[in-house]
LOGUZA-614224 format. One line per field, with one value per atom (N, C-alpha, C, CB): x, y, z; chain. Coordinates in pm, 1 decimal. Each point is the difference from the previous one (the first is absolute). Glycine has a CB too. Layout:
// residues N
c1 <- X ...;
c2 <- Y ...;
c3 <- Z ...;
c <- A ...;
This chain:
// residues 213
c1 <- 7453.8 -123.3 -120.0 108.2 -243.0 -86.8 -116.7 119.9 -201.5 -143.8 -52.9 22.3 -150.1 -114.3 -127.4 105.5 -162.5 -106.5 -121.2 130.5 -213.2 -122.6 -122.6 56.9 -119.0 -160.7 -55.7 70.7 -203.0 -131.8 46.2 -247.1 211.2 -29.7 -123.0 69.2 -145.6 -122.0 -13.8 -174.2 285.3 17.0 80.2 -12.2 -41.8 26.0 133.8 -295.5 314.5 107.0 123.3 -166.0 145.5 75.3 89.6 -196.0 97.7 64.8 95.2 -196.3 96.6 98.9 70.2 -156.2 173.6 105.0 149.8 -199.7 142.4 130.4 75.2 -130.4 69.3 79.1 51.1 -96.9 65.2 47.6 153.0 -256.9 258.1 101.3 98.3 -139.6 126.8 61.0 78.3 -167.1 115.8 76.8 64.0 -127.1 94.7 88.0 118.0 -157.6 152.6 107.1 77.5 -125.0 114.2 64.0 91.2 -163.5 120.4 53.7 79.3 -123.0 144.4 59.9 163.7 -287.0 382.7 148.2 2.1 111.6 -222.4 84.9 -95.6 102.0 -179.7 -146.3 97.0 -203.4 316.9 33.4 8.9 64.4 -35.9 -39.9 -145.3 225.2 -260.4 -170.4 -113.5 -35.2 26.0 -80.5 -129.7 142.9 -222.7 -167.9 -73.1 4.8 -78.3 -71.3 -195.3 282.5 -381.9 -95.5 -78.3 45.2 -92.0 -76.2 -177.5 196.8 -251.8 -155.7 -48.2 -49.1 -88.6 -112.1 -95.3 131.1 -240.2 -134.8 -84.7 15.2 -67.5 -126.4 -103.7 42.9 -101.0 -73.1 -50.9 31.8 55.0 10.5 -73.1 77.6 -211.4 -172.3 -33.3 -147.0 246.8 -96.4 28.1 87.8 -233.5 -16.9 96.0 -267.8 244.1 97.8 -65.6 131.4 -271.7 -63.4 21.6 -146.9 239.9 -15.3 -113.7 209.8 -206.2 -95.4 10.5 -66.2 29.3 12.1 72.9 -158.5 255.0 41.8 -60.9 177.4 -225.5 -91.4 -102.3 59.2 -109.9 -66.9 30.5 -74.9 196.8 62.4 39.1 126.9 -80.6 47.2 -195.8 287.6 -361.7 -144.0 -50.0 -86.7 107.1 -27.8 46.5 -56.7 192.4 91.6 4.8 148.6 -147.3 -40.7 -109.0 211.6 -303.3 -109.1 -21.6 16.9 28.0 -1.8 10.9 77.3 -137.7 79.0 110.6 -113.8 188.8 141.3 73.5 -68.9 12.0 31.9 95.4 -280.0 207.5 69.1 139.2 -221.3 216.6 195.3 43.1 -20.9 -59.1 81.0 91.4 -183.6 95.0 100.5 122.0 -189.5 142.6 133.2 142.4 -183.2 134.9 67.4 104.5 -234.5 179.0 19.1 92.2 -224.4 159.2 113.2 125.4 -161.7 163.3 145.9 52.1 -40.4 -9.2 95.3 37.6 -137.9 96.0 -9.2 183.6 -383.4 394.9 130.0 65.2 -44.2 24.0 184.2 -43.3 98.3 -149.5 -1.1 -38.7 155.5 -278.6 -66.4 -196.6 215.0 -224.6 -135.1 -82.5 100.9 -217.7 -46.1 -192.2 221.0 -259.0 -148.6 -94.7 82.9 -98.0 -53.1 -167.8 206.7 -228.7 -168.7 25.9 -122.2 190.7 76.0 7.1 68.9 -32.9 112.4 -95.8 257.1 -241.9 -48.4 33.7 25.3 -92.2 6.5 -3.3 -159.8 263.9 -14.5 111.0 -81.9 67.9 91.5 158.5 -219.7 331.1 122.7 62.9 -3.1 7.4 61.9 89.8 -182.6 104.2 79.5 86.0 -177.2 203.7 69.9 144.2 -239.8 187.9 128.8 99.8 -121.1 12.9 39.0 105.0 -198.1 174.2 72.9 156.1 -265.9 225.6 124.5 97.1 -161.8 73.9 120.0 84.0 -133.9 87.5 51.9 78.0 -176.1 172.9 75.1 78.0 -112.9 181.2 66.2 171.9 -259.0 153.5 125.5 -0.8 -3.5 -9.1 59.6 83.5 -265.0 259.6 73.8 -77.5 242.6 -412.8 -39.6 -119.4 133.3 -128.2 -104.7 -43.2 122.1 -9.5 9.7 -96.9 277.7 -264.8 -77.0 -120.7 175.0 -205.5 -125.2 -82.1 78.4 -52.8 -73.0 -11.2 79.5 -2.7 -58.4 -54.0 164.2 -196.2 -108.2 -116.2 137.2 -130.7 -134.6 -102.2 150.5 -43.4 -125.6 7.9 75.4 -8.6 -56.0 -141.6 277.3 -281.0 -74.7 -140.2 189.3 -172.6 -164.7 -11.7 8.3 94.6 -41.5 -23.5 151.4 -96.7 10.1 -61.3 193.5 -189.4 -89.8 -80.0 117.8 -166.2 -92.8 -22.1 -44.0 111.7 62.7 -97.3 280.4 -281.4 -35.7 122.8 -250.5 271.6 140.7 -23.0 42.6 -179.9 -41.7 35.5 -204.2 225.4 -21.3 184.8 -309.1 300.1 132.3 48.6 -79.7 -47.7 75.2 83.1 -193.0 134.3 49.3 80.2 -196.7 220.3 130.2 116.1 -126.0 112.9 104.5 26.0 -55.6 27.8 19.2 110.8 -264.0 187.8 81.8 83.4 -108.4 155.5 103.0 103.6 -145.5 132.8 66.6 43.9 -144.9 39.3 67.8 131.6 -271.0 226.9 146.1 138.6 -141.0 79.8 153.0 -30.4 164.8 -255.3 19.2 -78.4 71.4 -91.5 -42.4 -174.0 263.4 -351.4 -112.7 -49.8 -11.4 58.4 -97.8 83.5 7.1 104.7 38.6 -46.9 159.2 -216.8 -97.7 -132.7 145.3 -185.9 -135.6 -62.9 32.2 121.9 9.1 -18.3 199.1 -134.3 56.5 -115.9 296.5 -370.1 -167.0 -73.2 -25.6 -25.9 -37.0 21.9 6.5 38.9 85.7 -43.4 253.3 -210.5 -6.5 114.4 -115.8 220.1 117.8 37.5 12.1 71.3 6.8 -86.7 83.5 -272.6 -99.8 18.4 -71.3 143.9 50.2 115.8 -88.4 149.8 140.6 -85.4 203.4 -293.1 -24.5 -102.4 77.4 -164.7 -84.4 85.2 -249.0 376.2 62.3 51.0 29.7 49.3 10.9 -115.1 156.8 -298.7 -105.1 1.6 -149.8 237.1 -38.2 104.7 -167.6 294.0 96.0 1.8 173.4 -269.2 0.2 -124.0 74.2 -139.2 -91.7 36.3 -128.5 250.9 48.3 96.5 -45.9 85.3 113.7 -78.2 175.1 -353.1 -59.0 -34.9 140.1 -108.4 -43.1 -148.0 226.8 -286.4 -134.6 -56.7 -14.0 83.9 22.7 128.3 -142.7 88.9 123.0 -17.5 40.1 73.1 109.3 81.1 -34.1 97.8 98.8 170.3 -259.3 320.8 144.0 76.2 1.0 49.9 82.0 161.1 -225.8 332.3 116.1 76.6 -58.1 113.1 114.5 -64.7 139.8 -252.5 -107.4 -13.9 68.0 -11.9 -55.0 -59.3 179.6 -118.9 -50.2 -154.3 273.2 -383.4 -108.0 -79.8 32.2 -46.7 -81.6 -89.1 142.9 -299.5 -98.4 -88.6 72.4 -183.9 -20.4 80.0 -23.9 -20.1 88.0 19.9 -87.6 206.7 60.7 79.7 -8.3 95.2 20.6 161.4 -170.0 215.2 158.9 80.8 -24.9 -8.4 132.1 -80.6 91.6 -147.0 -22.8 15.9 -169.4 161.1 59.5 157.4 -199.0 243.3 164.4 61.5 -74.4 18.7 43.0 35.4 -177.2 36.0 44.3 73.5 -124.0 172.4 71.0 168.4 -203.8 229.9 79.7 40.2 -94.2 38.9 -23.3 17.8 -115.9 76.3 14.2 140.9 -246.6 327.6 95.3 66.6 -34.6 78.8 58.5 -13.9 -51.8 -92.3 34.4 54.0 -141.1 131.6 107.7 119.7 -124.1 154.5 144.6 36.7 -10.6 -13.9 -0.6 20.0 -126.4 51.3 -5.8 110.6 -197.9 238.8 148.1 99.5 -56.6 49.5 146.1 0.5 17.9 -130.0 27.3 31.6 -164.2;
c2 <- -1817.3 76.8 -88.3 144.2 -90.5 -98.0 90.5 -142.3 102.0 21.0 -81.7 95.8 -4.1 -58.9 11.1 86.7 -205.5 62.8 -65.7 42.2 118.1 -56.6 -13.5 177.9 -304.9 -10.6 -110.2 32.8 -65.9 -92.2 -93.8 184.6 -309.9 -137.5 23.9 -183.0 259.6 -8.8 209.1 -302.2 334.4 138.0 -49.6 172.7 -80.9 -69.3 77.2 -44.7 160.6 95.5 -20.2 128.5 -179.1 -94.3 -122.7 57.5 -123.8 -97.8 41.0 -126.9 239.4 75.8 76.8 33.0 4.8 120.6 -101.8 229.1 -333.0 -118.0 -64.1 -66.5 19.3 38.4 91.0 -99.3 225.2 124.7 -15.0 150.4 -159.0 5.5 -81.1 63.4 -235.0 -93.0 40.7 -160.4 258.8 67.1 65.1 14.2 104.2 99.6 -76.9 145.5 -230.7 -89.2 -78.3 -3.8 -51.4 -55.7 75.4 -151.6 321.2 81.5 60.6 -27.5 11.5 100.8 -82.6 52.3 -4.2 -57.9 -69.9 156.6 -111.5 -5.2 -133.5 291.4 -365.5 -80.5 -93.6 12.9 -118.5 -56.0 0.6 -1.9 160.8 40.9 65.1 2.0 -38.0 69.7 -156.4 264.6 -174.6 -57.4 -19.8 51.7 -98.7 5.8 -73.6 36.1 52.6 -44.8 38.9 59.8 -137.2 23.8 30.9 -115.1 215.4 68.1 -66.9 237.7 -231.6 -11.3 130.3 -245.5 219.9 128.1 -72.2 229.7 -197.9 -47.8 93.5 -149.0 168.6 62.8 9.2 -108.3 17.5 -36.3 -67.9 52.2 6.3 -70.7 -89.4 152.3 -62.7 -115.5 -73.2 163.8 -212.7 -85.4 -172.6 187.1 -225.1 -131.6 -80.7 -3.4 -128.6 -117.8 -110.8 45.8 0.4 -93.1 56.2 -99.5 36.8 76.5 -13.9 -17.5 97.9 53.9 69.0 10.4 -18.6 103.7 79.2 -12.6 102.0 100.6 148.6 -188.7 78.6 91.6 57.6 -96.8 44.6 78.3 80.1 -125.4 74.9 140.9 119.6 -166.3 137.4 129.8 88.3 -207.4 83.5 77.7 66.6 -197.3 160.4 90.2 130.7 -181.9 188.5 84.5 93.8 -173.7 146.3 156.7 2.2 64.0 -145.8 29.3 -57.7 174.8 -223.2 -28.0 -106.2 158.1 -270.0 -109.6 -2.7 -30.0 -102.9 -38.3 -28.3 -109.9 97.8 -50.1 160.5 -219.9 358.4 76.9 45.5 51.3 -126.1 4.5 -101.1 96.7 -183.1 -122.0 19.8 -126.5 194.0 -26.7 89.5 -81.4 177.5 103.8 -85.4 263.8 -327.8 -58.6 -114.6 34.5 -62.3 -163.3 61.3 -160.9 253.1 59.0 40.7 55.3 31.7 51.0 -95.9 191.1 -311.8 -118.3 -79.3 -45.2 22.0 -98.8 80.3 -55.7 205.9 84.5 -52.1 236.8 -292.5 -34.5 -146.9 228.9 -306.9 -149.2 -62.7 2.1 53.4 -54.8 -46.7 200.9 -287.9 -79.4 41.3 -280.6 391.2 12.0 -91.2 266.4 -314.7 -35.4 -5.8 -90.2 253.3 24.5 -20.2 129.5 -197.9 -40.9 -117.1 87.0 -165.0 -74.3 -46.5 90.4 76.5 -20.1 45.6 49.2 -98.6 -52.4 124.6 -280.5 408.4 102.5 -117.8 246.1 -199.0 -41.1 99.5 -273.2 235.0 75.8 -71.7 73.0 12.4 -49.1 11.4 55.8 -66.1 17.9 -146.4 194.5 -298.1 -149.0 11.0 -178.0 190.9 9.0 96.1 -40.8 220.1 65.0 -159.0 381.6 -358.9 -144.6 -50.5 -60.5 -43.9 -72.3 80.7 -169.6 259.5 67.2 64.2 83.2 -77.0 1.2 -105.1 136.9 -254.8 -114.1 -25.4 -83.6 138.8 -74.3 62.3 -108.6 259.9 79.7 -44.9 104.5 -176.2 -53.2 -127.8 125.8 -182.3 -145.5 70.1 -207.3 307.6 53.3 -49.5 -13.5 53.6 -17.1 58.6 -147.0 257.8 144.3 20.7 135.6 -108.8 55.2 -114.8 115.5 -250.3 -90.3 -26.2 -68.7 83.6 -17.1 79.8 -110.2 236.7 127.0 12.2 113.3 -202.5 -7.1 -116.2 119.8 -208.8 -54.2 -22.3 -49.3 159.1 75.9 53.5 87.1 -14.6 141.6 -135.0 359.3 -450.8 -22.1 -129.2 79.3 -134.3 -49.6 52.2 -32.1 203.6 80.2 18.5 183.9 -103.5 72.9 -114.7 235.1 -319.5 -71.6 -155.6 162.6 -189.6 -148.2 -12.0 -54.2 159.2 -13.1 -66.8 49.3 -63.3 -37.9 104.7 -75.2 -0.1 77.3 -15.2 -41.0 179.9 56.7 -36.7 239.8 -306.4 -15.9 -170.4 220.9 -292.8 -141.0 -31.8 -74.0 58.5 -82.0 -108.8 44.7 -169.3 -95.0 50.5 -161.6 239.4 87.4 101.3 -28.4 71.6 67.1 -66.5 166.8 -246.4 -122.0 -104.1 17.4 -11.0 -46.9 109.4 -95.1 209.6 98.1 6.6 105.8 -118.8 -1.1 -85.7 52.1 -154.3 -149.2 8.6 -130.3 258.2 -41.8 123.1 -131.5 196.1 92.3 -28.9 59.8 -199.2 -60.6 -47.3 182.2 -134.7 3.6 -138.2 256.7 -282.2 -111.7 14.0 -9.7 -78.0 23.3 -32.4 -36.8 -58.4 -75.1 174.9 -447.1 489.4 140.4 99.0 -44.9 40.9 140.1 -14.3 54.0 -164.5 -22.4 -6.3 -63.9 -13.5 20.2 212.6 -299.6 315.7 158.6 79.8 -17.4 -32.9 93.6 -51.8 12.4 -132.7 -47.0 62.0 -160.4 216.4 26.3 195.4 -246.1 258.1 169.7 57.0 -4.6 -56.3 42.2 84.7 -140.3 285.9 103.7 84.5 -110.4 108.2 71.8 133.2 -204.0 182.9 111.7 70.3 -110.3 116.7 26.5 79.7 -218.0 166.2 48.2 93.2 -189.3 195.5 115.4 96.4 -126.0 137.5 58.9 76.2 -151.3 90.6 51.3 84.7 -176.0 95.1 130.8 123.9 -159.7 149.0 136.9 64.7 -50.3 -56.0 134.0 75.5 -126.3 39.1 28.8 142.0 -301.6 309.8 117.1 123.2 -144.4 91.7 112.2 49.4 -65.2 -2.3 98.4 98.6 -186.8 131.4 96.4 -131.0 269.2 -338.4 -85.5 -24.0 -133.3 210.1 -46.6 -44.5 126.2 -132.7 -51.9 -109.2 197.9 -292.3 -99.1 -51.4 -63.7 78.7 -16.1 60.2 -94.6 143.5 98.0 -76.1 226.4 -156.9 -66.4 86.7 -53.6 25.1 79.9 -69.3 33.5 50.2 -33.2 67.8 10.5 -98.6 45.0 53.1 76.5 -113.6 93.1 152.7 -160.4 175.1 163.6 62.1 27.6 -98.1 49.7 -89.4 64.0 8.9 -25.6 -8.1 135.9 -244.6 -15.9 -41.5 -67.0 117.7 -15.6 -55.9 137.7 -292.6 10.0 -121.2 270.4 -326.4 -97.3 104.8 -255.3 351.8 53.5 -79.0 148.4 -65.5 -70.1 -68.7 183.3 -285.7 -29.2 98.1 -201.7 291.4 148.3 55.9 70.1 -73.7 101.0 -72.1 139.0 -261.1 -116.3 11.4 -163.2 138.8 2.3 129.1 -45.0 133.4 148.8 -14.0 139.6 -149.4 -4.9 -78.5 102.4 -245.3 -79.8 68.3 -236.8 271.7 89.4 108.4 -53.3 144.7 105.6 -23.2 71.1 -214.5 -15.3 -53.2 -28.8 -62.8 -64.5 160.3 -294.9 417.6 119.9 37.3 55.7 -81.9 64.7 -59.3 112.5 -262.1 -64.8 3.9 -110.5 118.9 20.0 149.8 -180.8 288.3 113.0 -27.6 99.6 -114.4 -25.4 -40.1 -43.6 -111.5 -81.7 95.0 -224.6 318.6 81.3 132.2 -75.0 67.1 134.3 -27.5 134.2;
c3 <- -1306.4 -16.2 33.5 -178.1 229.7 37.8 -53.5 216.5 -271.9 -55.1 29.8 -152.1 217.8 100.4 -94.2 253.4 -307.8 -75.3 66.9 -231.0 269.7 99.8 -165.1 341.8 -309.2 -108.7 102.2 -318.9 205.0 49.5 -137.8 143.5 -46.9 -121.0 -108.0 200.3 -196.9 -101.5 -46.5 163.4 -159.9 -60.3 -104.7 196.5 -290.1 -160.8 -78.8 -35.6 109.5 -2.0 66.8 -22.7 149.1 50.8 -116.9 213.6 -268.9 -68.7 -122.6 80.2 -121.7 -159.2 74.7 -218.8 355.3 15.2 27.8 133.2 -69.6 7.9 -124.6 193.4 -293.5 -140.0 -49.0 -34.5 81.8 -41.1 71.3 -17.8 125.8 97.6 -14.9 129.6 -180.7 -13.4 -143.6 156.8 -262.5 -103.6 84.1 -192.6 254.9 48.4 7.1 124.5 25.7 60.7 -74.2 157.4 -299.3 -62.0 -98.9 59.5 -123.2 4.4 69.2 -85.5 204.8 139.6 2.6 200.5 -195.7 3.4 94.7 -84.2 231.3 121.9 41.9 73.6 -132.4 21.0 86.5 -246.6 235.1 82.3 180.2 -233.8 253.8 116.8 85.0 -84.0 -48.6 90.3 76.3 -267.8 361.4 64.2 -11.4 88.0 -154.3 21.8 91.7 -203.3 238.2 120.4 -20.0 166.5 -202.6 -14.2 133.6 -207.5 275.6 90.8 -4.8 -41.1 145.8 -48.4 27.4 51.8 -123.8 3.9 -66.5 -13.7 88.7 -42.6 -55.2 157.9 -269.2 -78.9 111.4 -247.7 279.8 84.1 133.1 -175.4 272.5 120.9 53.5 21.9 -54.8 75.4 -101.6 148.1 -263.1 -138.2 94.2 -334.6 269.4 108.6 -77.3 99.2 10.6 -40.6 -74.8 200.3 -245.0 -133.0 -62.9 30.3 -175.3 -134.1 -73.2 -15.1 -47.9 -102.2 -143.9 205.2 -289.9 -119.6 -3.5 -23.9 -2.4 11.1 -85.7 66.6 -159.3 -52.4 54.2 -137.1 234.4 95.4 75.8 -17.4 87.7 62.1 -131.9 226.9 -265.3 -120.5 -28.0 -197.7 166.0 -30.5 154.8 -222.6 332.4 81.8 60.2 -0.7 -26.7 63.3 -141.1 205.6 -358.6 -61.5 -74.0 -20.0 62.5 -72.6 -123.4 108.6 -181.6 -159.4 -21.9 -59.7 -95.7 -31.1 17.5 -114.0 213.4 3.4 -158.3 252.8 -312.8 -132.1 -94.5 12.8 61.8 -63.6 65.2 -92.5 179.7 112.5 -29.2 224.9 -242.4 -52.6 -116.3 75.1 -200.6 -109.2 -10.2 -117.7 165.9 -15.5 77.9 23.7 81.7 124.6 -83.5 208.8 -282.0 -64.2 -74.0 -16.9 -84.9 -79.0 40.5 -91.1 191.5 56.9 37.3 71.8 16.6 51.7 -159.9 294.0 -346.1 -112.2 -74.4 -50.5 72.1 -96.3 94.9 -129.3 230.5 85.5 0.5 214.2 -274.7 -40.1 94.2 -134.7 232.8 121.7 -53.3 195.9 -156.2 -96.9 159.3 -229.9 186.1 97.0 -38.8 77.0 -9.6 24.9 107.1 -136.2 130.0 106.6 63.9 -68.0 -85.9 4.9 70.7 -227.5 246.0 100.3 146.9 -151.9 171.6 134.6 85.2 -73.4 225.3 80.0 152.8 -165.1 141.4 175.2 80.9 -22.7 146.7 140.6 65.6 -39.4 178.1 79.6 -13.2 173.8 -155.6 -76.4 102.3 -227.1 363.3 90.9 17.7 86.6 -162.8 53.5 -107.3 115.9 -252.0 -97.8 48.9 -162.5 244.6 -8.1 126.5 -42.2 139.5 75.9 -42.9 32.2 -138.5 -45.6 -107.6 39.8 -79.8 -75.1 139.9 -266.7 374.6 118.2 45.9 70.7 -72.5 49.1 -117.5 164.8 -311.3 -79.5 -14.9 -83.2 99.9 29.9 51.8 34.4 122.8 78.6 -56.4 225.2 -302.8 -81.2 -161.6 107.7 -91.5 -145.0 -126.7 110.0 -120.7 -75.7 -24.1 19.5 -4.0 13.5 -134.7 191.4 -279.0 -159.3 -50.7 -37.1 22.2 -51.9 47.5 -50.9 189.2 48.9 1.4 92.1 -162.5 15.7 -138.8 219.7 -317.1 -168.3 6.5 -142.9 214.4 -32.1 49.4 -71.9 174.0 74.5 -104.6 200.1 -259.9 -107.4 -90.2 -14.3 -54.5 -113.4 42.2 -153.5 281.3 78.6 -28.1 151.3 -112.5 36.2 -171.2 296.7 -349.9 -119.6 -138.4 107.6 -108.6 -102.3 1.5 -25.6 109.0 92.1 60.1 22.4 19.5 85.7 105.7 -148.6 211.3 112.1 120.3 -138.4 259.2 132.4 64.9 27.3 29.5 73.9 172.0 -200.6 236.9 129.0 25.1 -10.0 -100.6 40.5 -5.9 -123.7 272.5 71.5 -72.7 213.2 -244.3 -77.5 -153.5 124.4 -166.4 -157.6 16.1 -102.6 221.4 10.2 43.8 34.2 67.0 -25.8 -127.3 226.5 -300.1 -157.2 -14.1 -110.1 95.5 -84.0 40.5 -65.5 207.3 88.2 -43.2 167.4 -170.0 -68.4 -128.4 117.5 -200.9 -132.1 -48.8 -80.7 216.3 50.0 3.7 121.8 -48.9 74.8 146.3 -130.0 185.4 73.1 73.8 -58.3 205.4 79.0 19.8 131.0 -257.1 13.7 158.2 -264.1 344.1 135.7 120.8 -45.9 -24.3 105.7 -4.8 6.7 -119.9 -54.3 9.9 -162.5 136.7 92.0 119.7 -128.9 223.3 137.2 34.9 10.7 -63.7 54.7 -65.1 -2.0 -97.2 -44.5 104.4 -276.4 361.4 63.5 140.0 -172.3 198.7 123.3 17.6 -61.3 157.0 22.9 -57.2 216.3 -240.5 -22.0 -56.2 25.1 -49.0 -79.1 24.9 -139.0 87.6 49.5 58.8 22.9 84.0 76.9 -46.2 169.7 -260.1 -51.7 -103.3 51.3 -129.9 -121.9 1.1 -86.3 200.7 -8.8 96.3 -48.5 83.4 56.4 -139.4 236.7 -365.5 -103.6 -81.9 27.5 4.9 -46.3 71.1 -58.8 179.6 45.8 2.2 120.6 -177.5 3.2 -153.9 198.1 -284.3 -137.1 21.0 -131.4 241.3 6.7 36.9 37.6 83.1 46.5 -94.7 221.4 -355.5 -91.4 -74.3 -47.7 39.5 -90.5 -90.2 22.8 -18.5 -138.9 7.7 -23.1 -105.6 -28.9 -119.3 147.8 -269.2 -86.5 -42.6 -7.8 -74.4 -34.3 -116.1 206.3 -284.4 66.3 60.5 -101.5 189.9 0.0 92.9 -2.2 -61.4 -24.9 127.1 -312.1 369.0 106.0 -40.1 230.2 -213.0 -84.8 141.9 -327.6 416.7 59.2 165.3 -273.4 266.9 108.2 -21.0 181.9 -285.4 -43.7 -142.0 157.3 -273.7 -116.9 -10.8 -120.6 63.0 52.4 -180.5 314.7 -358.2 -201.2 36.5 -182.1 175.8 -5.0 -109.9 142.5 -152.5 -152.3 -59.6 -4.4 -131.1 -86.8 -95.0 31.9 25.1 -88.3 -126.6 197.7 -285.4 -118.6 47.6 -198.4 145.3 23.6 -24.6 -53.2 -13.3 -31.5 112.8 -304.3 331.4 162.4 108.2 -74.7 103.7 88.8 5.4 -68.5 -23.2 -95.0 123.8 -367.5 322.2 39.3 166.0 -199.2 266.9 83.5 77.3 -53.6 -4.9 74.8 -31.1 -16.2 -118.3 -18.8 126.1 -234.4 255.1 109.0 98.5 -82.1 152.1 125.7 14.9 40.4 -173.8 17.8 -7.7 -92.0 46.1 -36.4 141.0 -260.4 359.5 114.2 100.8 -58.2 19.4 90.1 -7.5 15.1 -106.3 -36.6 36.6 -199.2 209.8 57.7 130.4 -154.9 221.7 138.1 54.0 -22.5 -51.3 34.6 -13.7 -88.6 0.2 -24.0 96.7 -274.9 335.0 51.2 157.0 -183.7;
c <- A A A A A A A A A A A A A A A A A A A A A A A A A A A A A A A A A A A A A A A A A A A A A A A A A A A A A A A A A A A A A A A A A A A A A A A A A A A A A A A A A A A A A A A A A A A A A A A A A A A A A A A A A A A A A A A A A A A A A A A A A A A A A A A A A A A A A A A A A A A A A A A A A A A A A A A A A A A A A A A A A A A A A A A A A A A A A A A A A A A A A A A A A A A A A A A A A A A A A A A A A A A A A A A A A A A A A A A A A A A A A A A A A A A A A A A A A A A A A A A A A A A A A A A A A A A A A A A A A A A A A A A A A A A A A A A A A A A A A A A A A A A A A A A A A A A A A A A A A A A A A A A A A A A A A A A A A A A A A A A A A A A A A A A A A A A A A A A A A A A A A A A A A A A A A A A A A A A A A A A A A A A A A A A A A A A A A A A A A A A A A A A A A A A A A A A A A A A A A A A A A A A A A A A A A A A A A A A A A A A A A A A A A A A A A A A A A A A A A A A A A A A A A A A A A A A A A A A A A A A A A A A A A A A A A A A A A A A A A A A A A A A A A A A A A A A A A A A A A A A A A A A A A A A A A A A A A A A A A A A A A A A A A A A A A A A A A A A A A A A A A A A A A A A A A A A A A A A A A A A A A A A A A A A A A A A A A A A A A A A A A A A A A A A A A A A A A A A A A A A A A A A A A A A A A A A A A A A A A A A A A A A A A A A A A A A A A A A A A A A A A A A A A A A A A A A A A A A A A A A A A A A A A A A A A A A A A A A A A A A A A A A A A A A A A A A A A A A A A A A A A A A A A A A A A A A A A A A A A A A A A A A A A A A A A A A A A A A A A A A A A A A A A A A A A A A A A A A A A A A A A A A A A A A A A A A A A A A A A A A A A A A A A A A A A A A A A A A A A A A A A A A A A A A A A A A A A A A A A A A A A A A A A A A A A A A A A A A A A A A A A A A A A A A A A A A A;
């Protein structure tokens, strides 16, 4: 089974919908055989490559103190044991970050480099634009900090991955998180792990259908 889960490094739903999921999956009989594969999608395609506040972006885009998205925000991440500080964290464009969760992909180390992406933006405050600090994170992956710096440095992927923004447009995806299970069952949202649960359930019932028939 393969679940494709398309999100953004600095979507906050994204981060609680991935704990949600990592219950599901540890619940699910069949977790040894599933595949995960994290997709990109950007919130914000044209957000520049100086970070900044995020609180500013949040205060421009609905109008209001950031402080009243913040707390609700904090709260929901905080019930799946994620320390969010978002007075913190640092908008920029995230295109070098999905970048790098591509290249770490093909080193077999996607799952780790993509948890310590969000806890990078959401919890550290971290900028998702600076090459030297994503090669850290890279390293503390597993993986080859001077290869991952080389390959952020480089054009490399670039073209692969905004090839994935557009095939993530052409499925319809306009919200994220959303979970694609098999290239067809379609969970929109950080739904709950009994609704995660379910459908990994369902898809394994329709694979198994399929094989017998």
């Amino acid at each position: 089974m393969k679940v494709e889960i398309y999100s953004d490094l600095v979507c906050p739903w994204c981060y609680i919908g991935k704990r949600r999921f990592e219950k599901a999956l540890a619940a699910f009989p069949g977790a040894a055989g599933v595949d995960v594969v994290y997709r990109p999608f950007q919130l914000d395609p044209a957000a520049s490559e100086t970070a900044e506040p995020s609180a500013n972006v949040y205060e421009r885009k609905f109008g209001r103190p950031a402080a009243t998205i913040f707390g609700p925000l904090t709260s929901a991440a905080a019930a799946e044991g994620i320390t969010f500080r978002m007075t913190e964290a640092l908008a920029t464009n995230t295109l070098q970050a999905h970048r790098l969760l591509w290249f770490a992909r093909r080193h077999g180390r996607q799952a780790e480099v993509k948890e310590r992406l969000l806890a990078h933006y959401f919890t550290d405050g971290g900028d998702l634009g600076d090459r030297e600090a994503l090669a850290g994170l890279a390293e503390a992956a597993g993986l080859d900090r001077a290869a991952a710096l080389a390959f952020l440095t480089s054009s490399e992927g670039a073209g692969e991955v905004r090839a994935e923004l557009s095939e993530a447009a052409a499925l319809g995806v306009t919200a994220v998180p959303t979970f694609v299970i098999d290239g067809t069952l379609v969970i929109e949202g950080a739904q709950s792990p009994e609704v995660l649960l379910g459908a990994l359930e369902r898809a394994a019932a329709d694979g198994s259908s399929a094989a017998a028939s």
